[in-house]
Backbone atoms as SQL, in Angstrom:
CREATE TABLE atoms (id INTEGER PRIMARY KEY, chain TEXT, resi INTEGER, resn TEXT, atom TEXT, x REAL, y REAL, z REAL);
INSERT INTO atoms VALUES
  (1, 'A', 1, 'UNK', 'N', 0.812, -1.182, 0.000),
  (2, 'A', 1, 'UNK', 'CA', 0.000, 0.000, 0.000),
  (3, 'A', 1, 'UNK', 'C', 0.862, 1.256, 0.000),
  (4, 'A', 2, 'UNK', 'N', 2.240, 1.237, 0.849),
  (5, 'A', 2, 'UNK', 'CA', 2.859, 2.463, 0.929),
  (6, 'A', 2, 'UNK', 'C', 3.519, 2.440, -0.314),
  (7, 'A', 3, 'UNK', 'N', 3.549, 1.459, -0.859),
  (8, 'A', 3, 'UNK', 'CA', 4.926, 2.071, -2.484),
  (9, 'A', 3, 'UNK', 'C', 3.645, 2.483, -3.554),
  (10, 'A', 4, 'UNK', 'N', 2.322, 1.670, -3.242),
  (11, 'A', 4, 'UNK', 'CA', 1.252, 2.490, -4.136),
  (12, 'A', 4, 'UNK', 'C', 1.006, 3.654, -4.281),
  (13, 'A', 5, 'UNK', 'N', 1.047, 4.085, -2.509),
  (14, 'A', 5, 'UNK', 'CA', 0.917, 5.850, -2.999),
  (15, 'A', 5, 'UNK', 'C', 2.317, 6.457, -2.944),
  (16, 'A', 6, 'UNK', 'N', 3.058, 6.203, -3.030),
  (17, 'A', 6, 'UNK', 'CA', 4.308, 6.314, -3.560),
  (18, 'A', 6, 'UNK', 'C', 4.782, 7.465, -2.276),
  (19, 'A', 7, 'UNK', 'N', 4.820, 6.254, -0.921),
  (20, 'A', 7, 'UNK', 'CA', 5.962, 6.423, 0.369),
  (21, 'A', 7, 'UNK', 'C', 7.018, 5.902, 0.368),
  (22, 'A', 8, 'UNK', 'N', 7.762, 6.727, 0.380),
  (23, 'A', 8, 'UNK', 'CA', 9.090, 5.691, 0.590),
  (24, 'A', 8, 'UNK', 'C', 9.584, 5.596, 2.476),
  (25, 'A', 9, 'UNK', 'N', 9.307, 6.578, 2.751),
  (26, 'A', 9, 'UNK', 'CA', 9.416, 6.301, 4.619),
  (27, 'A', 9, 'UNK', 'C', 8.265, 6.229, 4.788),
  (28, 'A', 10, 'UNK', 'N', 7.962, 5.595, 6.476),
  (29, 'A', 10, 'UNK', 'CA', 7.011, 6.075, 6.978),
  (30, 'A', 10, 'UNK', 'C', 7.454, 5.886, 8.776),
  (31, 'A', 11, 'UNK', 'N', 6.914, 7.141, 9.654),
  (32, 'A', 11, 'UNK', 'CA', 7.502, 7.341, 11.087),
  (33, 'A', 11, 'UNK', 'C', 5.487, 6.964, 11.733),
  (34, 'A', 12, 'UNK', 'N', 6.113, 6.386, 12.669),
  (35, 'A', 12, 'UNK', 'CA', 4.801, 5.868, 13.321),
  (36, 'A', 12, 'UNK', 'C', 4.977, 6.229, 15.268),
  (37, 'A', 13, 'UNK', 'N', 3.997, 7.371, 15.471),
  (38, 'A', 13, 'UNK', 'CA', 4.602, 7.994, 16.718),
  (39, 'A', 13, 'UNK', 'C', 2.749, 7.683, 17.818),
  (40, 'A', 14, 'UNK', 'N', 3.343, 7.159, 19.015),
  (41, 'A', 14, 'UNK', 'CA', 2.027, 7.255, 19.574),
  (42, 'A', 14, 'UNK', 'C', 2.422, 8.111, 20.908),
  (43, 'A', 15, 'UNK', 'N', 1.000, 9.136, 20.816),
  (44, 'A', 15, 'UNK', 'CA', 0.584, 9.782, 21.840),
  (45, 'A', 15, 'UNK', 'C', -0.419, 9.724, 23.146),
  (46, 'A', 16, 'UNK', 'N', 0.295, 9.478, 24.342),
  (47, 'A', 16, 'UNK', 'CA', -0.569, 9.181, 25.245),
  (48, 'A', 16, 'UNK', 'C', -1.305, 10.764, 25.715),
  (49, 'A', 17, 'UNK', 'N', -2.791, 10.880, 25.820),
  (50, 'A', 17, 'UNK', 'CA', -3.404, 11.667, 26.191),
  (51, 'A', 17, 'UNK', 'C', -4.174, 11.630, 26.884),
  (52, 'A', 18, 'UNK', 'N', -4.978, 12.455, 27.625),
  (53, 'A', 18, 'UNK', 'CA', -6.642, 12.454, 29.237),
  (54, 'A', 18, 'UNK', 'C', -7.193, 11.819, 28.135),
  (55, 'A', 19, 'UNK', 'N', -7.774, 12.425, 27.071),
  (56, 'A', 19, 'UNK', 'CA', -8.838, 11.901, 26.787),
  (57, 'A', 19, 'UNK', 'C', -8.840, 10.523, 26.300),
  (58, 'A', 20, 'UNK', 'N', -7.745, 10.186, 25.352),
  (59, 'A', 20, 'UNK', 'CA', -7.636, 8.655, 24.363),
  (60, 'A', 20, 'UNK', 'C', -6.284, 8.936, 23.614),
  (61, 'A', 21, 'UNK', 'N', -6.064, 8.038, 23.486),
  (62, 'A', 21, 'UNK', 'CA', -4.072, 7.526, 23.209),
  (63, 'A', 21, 'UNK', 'C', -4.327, 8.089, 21.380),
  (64, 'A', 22, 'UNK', 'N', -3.254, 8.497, 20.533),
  (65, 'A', 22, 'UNK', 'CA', -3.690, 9.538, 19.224),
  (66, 'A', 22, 'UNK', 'C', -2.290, 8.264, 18.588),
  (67, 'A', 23, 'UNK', 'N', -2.267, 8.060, 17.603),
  (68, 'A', 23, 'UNK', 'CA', -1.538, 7.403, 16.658),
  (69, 'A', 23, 'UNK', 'C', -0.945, 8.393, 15.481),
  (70, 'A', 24, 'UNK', 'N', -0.169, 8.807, 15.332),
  (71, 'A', 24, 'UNK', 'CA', 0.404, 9.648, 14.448),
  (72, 'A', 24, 'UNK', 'C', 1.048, 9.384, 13.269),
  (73, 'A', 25, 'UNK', 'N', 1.104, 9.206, 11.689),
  (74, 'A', 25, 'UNK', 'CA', 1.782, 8.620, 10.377),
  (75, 'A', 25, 'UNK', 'C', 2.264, 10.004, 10.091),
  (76, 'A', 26, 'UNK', 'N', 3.178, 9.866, 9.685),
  (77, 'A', 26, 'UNK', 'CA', 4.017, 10.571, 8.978),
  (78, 'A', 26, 'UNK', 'C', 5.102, 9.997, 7.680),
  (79, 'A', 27, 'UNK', 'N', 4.419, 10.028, 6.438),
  (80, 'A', 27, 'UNK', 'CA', 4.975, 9.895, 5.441),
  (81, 'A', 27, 'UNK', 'C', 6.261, 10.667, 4.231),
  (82, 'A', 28, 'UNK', 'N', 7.109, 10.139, 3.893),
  (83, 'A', 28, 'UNK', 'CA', 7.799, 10.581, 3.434),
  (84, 'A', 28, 'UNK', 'C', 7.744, 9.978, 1.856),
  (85, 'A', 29, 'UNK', 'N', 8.353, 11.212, 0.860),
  (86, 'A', 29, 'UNK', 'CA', 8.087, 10.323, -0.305),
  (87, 'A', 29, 'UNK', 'C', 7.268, 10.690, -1.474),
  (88, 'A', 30, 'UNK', 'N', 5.755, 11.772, -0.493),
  (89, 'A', 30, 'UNK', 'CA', 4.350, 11.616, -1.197),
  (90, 'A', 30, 'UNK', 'C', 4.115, 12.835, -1.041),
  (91, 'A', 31, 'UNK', 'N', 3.743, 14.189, -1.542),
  (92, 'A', 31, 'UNK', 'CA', 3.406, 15.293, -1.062),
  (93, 'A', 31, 'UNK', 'C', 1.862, 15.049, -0.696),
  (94, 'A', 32, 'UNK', 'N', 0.842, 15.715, 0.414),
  (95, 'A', 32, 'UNK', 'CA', -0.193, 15.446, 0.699),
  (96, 'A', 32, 'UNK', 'C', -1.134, 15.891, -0.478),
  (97, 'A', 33, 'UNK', 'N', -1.285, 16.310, -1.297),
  (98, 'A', 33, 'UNK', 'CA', -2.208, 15.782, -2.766),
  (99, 'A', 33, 'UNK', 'C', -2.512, 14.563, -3.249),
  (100, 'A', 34, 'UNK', 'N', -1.236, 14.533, -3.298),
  (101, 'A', 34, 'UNK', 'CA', -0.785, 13.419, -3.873),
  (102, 'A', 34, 'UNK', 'C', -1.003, 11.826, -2.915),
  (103, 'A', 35, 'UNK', 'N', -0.835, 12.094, -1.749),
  (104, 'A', 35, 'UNK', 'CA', -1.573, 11.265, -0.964),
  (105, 'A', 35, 'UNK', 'C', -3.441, 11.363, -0.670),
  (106, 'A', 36, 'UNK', 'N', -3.821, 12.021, -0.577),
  (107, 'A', 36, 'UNK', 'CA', -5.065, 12.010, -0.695),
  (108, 'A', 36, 'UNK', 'C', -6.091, 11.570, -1.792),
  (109, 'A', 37, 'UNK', 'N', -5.139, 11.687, -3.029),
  (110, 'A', 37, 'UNK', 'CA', -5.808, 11.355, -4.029),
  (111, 'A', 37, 'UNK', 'C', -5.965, 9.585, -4.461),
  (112, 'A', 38, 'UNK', 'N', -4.362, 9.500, -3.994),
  (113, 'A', 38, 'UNK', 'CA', -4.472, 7.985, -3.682),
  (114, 'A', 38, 'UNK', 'C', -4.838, 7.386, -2.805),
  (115, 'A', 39, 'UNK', 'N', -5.069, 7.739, -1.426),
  (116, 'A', 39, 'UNK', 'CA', -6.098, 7.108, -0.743),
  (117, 'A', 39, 'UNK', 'C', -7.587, 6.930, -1.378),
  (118, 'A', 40, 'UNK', 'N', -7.725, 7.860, -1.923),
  (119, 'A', 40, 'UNK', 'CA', -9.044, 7.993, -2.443),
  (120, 'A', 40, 'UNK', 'C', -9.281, 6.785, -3.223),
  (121, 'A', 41, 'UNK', 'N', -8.333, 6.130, -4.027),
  (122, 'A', 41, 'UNK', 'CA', -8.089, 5.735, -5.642),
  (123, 'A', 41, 'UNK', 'C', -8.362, 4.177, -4.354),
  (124, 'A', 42, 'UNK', 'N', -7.436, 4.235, -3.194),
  (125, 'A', 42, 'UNK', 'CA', -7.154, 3.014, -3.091),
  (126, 'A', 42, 'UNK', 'C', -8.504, 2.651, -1.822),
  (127, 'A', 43, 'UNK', 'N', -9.130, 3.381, -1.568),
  (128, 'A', 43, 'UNK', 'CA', -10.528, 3.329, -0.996),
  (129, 'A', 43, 'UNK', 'C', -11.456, 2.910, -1.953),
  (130, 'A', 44, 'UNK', 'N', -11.664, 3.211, -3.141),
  (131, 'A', 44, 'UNK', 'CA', -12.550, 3.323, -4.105),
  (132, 'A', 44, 'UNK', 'C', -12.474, 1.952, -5.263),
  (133, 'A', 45, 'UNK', 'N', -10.880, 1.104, -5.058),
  (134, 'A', 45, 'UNK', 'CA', -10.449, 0.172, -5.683),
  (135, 'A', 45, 'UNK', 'C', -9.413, -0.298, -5.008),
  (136, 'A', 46, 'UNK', 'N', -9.351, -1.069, -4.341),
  (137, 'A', 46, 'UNK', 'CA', -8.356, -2.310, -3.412),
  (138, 'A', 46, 'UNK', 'C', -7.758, -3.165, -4.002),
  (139, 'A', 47, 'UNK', 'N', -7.011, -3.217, -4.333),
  (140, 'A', 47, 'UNK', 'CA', -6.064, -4.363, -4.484),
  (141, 'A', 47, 'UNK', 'C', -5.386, -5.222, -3.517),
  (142, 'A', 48, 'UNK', 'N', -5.415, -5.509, -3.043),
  (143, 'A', 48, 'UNK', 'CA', -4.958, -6.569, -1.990),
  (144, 'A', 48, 'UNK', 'C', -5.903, -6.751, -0.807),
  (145, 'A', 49, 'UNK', 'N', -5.423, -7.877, -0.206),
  (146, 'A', 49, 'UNK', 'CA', -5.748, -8.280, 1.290),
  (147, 'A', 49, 'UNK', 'C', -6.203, -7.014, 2.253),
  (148, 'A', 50, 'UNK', 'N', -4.695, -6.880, 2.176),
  (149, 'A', 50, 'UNK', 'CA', -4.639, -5.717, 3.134),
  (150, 'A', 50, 'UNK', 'C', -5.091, -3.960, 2.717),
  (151, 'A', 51, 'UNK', 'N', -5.174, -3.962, 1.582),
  (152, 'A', 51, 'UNK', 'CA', -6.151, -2.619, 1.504),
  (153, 'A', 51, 'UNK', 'C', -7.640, -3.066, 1.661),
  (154, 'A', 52, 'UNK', 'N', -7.922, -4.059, 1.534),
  (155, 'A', 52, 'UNK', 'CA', -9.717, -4.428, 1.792),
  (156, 'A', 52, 'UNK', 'C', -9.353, -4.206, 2.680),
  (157, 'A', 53, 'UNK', 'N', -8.476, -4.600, 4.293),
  (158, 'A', 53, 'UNK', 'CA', -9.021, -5.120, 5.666),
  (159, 'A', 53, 'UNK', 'C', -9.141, -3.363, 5.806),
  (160, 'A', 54, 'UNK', 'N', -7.750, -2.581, 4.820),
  (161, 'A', 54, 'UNK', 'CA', -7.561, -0.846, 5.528),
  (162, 'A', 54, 'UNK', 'C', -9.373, 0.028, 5.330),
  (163, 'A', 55, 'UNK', 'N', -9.578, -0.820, 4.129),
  (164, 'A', 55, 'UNK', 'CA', -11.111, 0.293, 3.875),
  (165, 'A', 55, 'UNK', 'C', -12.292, -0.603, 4.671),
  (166, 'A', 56, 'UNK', 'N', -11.860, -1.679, 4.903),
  (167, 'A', 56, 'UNK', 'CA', -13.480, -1.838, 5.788),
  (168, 'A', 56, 'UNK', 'C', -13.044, -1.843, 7.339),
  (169, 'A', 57, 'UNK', 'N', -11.866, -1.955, 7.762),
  (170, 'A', 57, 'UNK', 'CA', -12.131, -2.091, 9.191),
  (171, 'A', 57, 'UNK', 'C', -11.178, -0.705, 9.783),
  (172, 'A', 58, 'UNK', 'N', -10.066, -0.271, 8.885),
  (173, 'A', 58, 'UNK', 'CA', -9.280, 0.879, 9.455),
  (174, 'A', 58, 'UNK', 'C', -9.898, 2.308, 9.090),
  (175, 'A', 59, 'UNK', 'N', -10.333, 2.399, 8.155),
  (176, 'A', 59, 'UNK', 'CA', -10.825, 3.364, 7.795),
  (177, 'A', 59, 'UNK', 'C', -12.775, 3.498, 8.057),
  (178, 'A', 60, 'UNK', 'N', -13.104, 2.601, 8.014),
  (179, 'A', 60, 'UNK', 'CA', -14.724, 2.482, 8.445),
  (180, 'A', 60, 'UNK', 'C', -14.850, 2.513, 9.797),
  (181, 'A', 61, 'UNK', 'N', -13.976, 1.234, 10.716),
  (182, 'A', 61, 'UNK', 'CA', -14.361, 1.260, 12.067),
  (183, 'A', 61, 'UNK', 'C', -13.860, 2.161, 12.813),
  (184, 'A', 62, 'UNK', 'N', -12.292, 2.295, 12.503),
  (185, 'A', 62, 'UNK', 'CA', -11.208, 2.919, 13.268),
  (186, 'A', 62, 'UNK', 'C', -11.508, 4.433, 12.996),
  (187, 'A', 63, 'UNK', 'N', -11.627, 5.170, 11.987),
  (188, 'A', 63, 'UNK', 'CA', -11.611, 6.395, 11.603),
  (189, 'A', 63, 'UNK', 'C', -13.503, 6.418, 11.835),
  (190, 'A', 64, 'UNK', 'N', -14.326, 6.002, 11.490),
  (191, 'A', 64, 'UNK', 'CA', -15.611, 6.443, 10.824),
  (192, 'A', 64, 'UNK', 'C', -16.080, 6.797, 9.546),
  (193, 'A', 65, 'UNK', 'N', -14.959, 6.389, 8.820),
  (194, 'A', 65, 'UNK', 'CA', -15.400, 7.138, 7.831),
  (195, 'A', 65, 'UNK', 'C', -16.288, 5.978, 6.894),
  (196, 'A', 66, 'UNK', 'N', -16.962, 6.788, 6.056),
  (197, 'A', 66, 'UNK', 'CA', -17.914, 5.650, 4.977),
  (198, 'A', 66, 'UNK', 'C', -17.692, 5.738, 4.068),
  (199, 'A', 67, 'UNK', 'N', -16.532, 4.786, 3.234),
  (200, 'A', 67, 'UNK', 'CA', -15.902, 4.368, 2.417),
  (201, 'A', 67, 'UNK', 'C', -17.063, 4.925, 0.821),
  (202, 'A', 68, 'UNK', 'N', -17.682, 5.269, 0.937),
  (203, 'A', 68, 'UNK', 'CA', -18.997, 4.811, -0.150),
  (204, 'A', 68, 'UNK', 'C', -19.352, 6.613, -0.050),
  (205, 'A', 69, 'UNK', 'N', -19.101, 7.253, 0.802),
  (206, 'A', 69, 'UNK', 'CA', -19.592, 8.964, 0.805),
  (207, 'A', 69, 'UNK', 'C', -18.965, 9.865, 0.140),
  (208, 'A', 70, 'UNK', 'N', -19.142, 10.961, -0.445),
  (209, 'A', 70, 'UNK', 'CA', -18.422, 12.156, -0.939),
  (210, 'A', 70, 'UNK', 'C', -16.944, 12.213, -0.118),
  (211, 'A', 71, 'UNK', 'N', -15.986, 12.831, -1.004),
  (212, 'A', 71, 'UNK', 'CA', -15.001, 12.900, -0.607),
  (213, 'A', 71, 'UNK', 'C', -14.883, 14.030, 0.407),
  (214, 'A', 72, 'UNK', 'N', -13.851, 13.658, 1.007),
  (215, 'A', 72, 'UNK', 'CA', -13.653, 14.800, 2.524),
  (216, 'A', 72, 'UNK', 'C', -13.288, 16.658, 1.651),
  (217, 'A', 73, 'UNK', 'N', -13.502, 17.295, 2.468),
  (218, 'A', 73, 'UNK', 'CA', -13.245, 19.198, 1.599),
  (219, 'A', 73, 'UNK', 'C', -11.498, 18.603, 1.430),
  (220, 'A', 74, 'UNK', 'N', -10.918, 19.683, 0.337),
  (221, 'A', 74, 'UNK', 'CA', -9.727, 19.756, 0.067),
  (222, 'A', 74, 'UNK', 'C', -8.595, 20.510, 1.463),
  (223, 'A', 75, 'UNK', 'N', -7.707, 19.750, 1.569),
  (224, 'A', 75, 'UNK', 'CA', -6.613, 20.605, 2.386),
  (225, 'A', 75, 'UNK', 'C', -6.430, 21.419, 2.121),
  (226, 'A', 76, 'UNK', 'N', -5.741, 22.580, 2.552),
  (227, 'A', 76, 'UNK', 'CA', -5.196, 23.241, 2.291),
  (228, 'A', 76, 'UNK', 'C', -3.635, 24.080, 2.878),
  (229, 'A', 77, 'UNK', 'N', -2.495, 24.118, 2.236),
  (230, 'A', 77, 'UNK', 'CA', -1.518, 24.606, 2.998),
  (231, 'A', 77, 'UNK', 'C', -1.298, 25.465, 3.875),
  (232, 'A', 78, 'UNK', 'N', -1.020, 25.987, 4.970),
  (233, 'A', 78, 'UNK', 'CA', -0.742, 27.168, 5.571),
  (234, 'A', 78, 'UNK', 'C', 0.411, 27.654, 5.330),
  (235, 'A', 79, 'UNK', 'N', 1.494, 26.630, 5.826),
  (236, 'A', 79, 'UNK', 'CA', 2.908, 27.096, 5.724),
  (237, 'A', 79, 'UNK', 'C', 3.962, 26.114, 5.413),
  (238, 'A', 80, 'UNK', 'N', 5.215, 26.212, 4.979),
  (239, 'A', 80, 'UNK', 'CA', 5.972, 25.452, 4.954),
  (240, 'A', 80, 'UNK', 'C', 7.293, 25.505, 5.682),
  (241, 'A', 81, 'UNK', 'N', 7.667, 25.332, 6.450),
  (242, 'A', 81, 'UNK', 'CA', 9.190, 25.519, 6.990),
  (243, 'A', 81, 'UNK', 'C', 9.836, 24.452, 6.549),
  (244, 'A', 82, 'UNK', 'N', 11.052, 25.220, 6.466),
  (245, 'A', 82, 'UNK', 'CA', 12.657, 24.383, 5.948),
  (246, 'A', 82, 'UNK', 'C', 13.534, 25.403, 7.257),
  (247, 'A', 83, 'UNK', 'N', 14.525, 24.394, 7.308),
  (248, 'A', 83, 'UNK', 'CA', 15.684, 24.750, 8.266),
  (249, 'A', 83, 'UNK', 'C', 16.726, 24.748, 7.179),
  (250, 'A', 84, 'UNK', 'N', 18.385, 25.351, 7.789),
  (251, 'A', 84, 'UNK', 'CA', 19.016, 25.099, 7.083),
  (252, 'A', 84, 'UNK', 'C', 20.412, 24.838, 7.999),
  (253, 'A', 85, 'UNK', 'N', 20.759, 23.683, 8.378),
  (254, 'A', 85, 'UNK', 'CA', 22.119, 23.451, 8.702),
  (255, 'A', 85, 'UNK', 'C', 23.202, 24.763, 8.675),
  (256, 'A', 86, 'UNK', 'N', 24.043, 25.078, 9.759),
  (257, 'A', 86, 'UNK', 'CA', 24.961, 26.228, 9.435),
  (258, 'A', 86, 'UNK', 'C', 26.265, 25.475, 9.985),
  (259, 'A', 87, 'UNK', 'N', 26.921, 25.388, 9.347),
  (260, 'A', 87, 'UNK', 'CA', 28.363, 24.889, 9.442),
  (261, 'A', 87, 'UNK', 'C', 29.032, 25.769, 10.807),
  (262, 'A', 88, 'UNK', 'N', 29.494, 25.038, 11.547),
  (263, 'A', 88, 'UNK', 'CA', 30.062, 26.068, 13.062),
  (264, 'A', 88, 'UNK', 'C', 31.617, 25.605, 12.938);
């Protein structure tokens, strides 16, 4: 699924919180268009095992979402930061 939407990393961070523990992905690889569109592609048409189990039980049970509804509004960027290493 990750070389489909074309990740080449991926960082997997969990957050303990009061209310409920938060799971965090962070992909590398894919600009978020470009990921969204292929989720979409790969919600809408599965190829494997494991994208069926992602659209009926990760994305339906886990998220809520209904695989079968209008697509979510478009993102949109705010900002981008870059750093830049300074040689000392």
């Amino acid at each position: 699924m990750l070389e489909r939407l074309g990740v080449t990393r991926e960082h997997i961070f969990h957050q303990k919180a009061p209310a409920a523990d938060v799971m965090v992905l962070v992909w590398e690889g894919v600009d978020q268009e470009q990921a969204a569109e292929g989720m979409g592609e790969l919600i809408k048409k599965p190829q494997s095992e494991h994208e069926r189990y992602l659209v009926s039980h990760v994305v339906r049970e886990l998220h809520g979402i209904d695989p079968t509804a209008a697509p979510p509004p478009q993102i949109e960027k705010i900002a981008t930061v870059e750093t830049q290493r300074v040689a000392t």
